[in-house]
C-alpha positions, 0 to 999 in steps of 0.5 A: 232372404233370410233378414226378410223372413225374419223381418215379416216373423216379427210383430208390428211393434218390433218392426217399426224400430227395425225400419226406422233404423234400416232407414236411418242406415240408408241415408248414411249409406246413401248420403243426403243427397238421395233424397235431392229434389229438382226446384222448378222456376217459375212452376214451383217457385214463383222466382229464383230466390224463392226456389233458393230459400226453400232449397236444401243441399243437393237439390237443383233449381231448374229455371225455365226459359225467360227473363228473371229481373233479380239478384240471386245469392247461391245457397251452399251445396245448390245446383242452378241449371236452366231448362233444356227441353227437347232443344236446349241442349243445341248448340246455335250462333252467339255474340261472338265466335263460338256457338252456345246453348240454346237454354243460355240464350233463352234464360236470361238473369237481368241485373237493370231493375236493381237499384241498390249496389251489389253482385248479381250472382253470388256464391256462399263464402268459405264452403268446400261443398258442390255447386253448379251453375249453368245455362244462363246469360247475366247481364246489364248492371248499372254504374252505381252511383256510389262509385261502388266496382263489383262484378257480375259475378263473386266467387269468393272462398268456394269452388262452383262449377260455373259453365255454358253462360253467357256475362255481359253489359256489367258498367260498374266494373268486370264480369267474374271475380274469383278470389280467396282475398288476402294480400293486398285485397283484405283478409284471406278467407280459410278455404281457398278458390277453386271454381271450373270456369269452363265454356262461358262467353264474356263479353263487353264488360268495362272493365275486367272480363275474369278476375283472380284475387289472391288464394284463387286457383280456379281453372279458367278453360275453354271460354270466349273473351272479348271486347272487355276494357275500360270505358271511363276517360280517366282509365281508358289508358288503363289495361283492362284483361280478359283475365286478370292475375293479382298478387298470389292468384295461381290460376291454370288458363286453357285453351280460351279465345281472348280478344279485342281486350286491353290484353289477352292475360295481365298481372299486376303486382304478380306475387311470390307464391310457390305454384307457377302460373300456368298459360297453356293452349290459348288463342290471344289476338288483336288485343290493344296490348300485350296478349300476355302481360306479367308484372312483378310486385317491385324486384324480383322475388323468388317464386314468381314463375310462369310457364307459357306453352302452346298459345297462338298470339298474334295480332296484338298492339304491342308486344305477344308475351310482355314479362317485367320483374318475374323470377322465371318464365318458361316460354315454349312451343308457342306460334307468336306473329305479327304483333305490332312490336316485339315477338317476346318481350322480357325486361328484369327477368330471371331465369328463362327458357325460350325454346320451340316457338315459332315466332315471325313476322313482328314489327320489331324484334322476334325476342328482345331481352332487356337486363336477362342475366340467364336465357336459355333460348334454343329450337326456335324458328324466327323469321321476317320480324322487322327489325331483329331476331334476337334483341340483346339489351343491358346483357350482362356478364 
């Protein structure tokens, strides 16, 4: 009461320089973001990218619903949310399994008018700053003829929130690229990935549905994956991953639903890195080979570790969890079934633990082990596989 009796004391002259700095003391106090503003798509802005170019950090663009031929290229530190209303919020049927947002499916950013090769959605590079995207379904981006493969979506160096979308009908190549570069991708950027890929569908794209170069530590959880694989004659051989894990990619995967892929989780040239991979909570089935694949980069390297804990896998064309050349593997408190070959298969694997699994019904062994030269494998319940419970191959002592 006092500051404002002292204020209303002085004169005009004198109050303006104490308002402006009381209001300069606001905005460090408050932060820039409380004067963010809310963009409106197509009231305010005509388009996306127009709303893009006018934004400032920490201003949302509200996209109504409709059909927005265009390529949208985030903007550092801007949120791209679409229009709720009274209903957008509820939840409905959607192409696959899971129910999705209304908004999602009614908001819709189509890359089939785009002519010259690029991402359909991309994110600023290198930036610690927060970004949202959420509520939309991406799809249909021509095979260039370029021969040029890019995702739908590239995250590429930053850490976006990406949730309750919708990625699709990509012929180039996959759905989501998240990667801080490096190793064998090119040189790795300052800041490295850490996106929330949270409750998105994707789906029916030819080639990988999520994508992890190395430097990505993104956090890839309760999303739907199905029916990504490779279309073309010469690859159709290839294994096409709802998730896919390059070189040093950490990135911790749970509770997701993947299926009808080339496989549910598959690395390649899985690399030395000093954070294990993480594969928790997940259902994998009916996927054409493995539900999780692990392949090291040549022999074994320290620091090439896996931890595989409470995941259903089933139903797969050839083994449920398939390791080869990884330093150490922990597998546990999974239900692993009828998958057409071995339960858990592991070939050139360091030290393992196979503990609390219910493992049955596979059409070969329940666990074979190829050239394991330590496996502790205790408390697990293996039943009704076709050929053996436990398969001992190349054991050593």
């Amino acid at each position: 009461m006092q500051v404002c009796c002292n204020l209303y004391r002085l004169s005009s002259r004198s109050v303006r320089p104490v308002l402006f700095l009381f209001a300069v003391l606001l905005v460090l106090v408050l932060g820039t973001t409380a004067f963010a503003e809310d963009l409106l798509v197509p009231d305010d802005y005509f388009t996306i990218s127009e709303a893009l170019e006018a934004a400032f950090e920490g201003d949302t663009i509200v996209v109504y619903p409709g059909i927005y031929y265009e390529r949208v290229v985030m903007k550092e530190g801007v949120n791209l949310v679409s229009y709720a209303g009274d209903d957008g919020d509820d939840l409905v049927a959607g192409p696959g399994i899971k129910k999705v947002l209304r908004r999602t499916l009614r908001t819709i950013i189509d890359g089939s008018e785009l002519d010259e090769p690029g991402y359909l959605i991309s994110f600023p590079k290198d930036t610690t700053a927060p970004m949202t995207v959420d509520g939309f379904t991406f799809q249909n981006m021509a095979k260039y003829v370029s021969g040029v493969n890019l995702y739908l979506m590239e995250i590429r160096g930053c850490s976006p929130v990406v949730e309750n979308n919708i990625v699709t009908g990509n012929l180039s190549w996959g759905a989501i690229l998240s990667t801080g570069l490096g190793v064998g991708m090119g040189p790795a950027l300052d800041t490295v990935a850490r996106p929330v890929i949270r409750n998105n569908v994707v789906y029916k794209n030819y080639a990988v549905g999520m994508g992890n170069g190395s430097n990505s530590a993104a956090h890839i959880i309760d999303n739907e994956i199905f029916d990504n694989f490779y279309d073309d004659a010469g690859q159709r051989d290839r294994i096409a991953p709802a998730i896919g894990i390059r070189e040093q990619a950490r990135p911790i995967i749970e509770n997701n639903l993947c299926y009808r892929n080339g496989a549910g989780v598959g690395a390649v040239n899985f690399d030395s890195f000093e954070q294990p991979l993480i594969i928790k909570g997940n259902t994998f089935f009916n996927n054409k080979r493995a539900g999780i694949g692990l392949l090291g980069l040549g022999g074994l390297k320290t620091g090439v570790k896996a931890i595989i804990e409470n995941n259903t896998i089933y139903g797969n064309l050839t083994s449920g969890i398939r390791c080869t050349k990884v330093d150490s593997v922990v597998i546990r408190y999974n239900n692993i079934y009828d998958n057409r070959r071995s339960g858990i298969s592991l070939w050139d694997v360091g030290a393992t633990v196979i503990e609390d699994n219910e493992i049955h019904g596979n059409l070969t062994a329940g666990i074979r082990l190829l050239d394991v030269p330590s496996a502790r494998v205790q408390r697990n319940n293996i039943y009704r596989n076709v050929t053996a419970g436990i398969d001992f191959i190349g054991w050593k002592k």
